[in-house]
C-alpha positions in Angstrom: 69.6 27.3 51.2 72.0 29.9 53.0 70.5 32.8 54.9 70.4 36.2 52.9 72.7 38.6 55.0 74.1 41.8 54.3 77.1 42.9 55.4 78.4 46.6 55.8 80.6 46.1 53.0 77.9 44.1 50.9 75.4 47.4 51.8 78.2 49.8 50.9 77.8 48.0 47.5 74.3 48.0 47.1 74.2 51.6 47.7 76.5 52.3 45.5 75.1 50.1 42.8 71.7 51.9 43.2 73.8 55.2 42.6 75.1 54.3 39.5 78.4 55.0 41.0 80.3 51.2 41.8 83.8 53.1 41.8 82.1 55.5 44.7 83.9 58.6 42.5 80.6 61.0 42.7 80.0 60.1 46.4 83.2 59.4 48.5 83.0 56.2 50.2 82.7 58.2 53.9 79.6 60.0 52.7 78.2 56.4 51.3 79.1 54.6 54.9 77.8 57.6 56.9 74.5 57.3 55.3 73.9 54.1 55.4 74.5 54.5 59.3 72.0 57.2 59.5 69.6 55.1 57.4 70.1 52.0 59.4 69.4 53.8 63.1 66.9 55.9 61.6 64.9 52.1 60.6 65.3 50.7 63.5 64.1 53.3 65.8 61.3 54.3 63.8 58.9 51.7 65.8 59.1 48.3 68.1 60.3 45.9 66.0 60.8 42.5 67.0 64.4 41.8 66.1 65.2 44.8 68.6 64.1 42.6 71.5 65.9 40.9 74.0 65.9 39.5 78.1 68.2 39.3 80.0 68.2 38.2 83.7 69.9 40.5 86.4 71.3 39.4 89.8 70.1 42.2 92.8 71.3 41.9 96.2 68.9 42.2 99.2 68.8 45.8 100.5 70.6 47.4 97.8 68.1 49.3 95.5 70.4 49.5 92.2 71.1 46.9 89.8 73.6 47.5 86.6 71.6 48.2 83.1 72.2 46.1 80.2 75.3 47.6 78.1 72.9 47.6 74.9 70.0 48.6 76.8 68.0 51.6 74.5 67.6 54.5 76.9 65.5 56.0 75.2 62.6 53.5 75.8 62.3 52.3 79.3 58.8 53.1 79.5 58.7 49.7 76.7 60.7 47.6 78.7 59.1 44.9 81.0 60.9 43.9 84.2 59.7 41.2 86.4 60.9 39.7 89.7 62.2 35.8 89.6 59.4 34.4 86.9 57.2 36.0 84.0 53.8 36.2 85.8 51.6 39.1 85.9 51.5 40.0 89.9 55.4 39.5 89.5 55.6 42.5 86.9 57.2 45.4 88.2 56.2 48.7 86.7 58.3 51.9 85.1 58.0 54.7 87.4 58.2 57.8 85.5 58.8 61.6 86.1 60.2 60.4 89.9 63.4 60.0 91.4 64.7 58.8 94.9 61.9 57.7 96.7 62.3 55.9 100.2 64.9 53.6 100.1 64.4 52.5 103.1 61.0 50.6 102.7 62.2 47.1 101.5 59.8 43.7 100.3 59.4 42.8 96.9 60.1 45.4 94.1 56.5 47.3 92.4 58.4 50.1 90.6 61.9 50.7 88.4 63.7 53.7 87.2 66.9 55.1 86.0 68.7 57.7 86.6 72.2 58.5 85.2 72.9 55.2 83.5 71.8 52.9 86.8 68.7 51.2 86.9 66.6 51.4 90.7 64.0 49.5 92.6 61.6 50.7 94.7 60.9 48.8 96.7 64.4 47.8 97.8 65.1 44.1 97.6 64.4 42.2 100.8 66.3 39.1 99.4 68.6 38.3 96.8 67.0 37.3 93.7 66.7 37.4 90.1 64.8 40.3 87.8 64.1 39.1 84.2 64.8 42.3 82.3 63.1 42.5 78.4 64.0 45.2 76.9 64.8 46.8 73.2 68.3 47.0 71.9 70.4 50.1 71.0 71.2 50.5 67.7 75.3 50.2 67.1 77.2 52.0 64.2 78.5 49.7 61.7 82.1 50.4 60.8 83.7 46.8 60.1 83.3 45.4 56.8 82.1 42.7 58.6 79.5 43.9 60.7 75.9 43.8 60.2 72.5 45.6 61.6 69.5 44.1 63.9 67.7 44.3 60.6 67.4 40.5 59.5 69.3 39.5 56.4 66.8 39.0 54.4 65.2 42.6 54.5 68.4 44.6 54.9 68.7 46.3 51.7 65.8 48.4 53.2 68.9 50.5 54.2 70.5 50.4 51.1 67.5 52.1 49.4 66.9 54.6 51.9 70.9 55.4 51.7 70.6 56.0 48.2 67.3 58.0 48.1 69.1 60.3 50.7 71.5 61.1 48.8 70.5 61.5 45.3 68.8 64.3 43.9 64.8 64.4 43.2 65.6 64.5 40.0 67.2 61.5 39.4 66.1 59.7 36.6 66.2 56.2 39.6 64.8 58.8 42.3 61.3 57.6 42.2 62.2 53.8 41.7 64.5 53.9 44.2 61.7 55.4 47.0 59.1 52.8 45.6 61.7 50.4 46.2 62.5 52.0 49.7 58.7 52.1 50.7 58.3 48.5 49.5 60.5 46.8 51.9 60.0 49.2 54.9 55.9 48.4 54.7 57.6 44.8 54.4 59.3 45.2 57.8 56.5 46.9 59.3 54.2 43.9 58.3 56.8 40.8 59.8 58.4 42.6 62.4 56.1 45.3 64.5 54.9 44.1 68.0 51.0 44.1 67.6 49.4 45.2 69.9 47.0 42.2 71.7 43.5 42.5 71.9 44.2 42.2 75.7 47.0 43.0 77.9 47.4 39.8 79.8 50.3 38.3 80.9 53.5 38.8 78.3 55.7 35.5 79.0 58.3 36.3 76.3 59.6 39.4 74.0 57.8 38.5 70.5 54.2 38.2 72.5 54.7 41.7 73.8 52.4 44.1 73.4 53.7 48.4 73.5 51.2 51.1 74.1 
């Protein structure tokens, strides 16, 4: 059997379906696709879910202290983000530093902290050798606009978005308003129940992204 997906276009549909409205004549089709948008960020940035986790491993270069940020690296989060030097092992983990910027560049050995600042990412301590940093991090959150395209959200539980588009935009009193939110509620609690990172009952070593723990 074929994996559920949704595309954009497929959600435009299912939005519009739940609307009553398949010729999109009370809600212009911009409105519909704008919402659905909103609806779809708004999901997957309301926790740490699984599918908006990824690694990726970055080359440094002995005695230079920066190191280019993954293009769909989440901003937002790096305090959620787990860096280690060469392998996944605890003493290898090297740790956000928060609420500092540019300290001494000039004491080198093996990295204990990261930070960004304007879009690059910094060690501290700089590299004393070239090497590898596995970098695990959660994903932004792109704007669909191809028909095409599709959200982090797996297939199968995408229509979350197209329920929470439609509750946006009707009125409370819809005649569908409250189906439509039971409907919406429904499959969130679903994603909440497959796809959050749990926190462990220890914080021992994380060796990949869907054993992480967030705090």
């Amino acid at each position: 059997m074929a994996a559920i997906t949704y595309t954009f276009k497929e959600l435009q549909e299912r939005t519009s379906l739940l609307l009553k409205d398949k010729s999109n004549t009370r809600f212009l089709l911009d409105t519909v696709k704008k919402a659905i948008n909103i609806e779809n960020a708004r999901i997957v940035q309301s926790d740490f879910f699984e599918f908006r986790e990824t690694s990726s491993n970055i080359s440094v270069t002995a005695d230079v202290n920066t190191f280019t940020l993954p293009t769909d690296f989440d901003l937002t989060s790096p305090d959620k983000t787990m860096v280690y030097w060469e392998s996944i092992k605890k003493n290898n983990q090297i740790d956000y530093l928060n609420g500092r910027r540019n300290p001494d560049s000039t004491l080198t050995g093996k990295p204990r902290y990261w930070y960004k600042f304007a879009g690059t990412g910094y060690l501290w301590r700089t590299p004393h050798e070239n090497n590898t940093i596995i970098f695990q991090y959660f994903k932004t959150v792109d704007e669909m606009t191809a028909d095409t395209d599709v959200s982090l959200i797996p297939g199968a539980y995408a229509d979350v978005i197209a329920f929470g588009a439609a509750q946006n935009l009707m009125s409370s009193t819809d005649p569908d308003f409250i189906m439509v939110q039971s409907e919406y509620m429904n499959r969130y609690n679903q994603l909440i129940d497959h796809f959050l990172v749990k926190n462990h009952d220890n914080h021992q070593e994380r060796v990949a992204p869907s054993q992480r723990s967030y705090w």
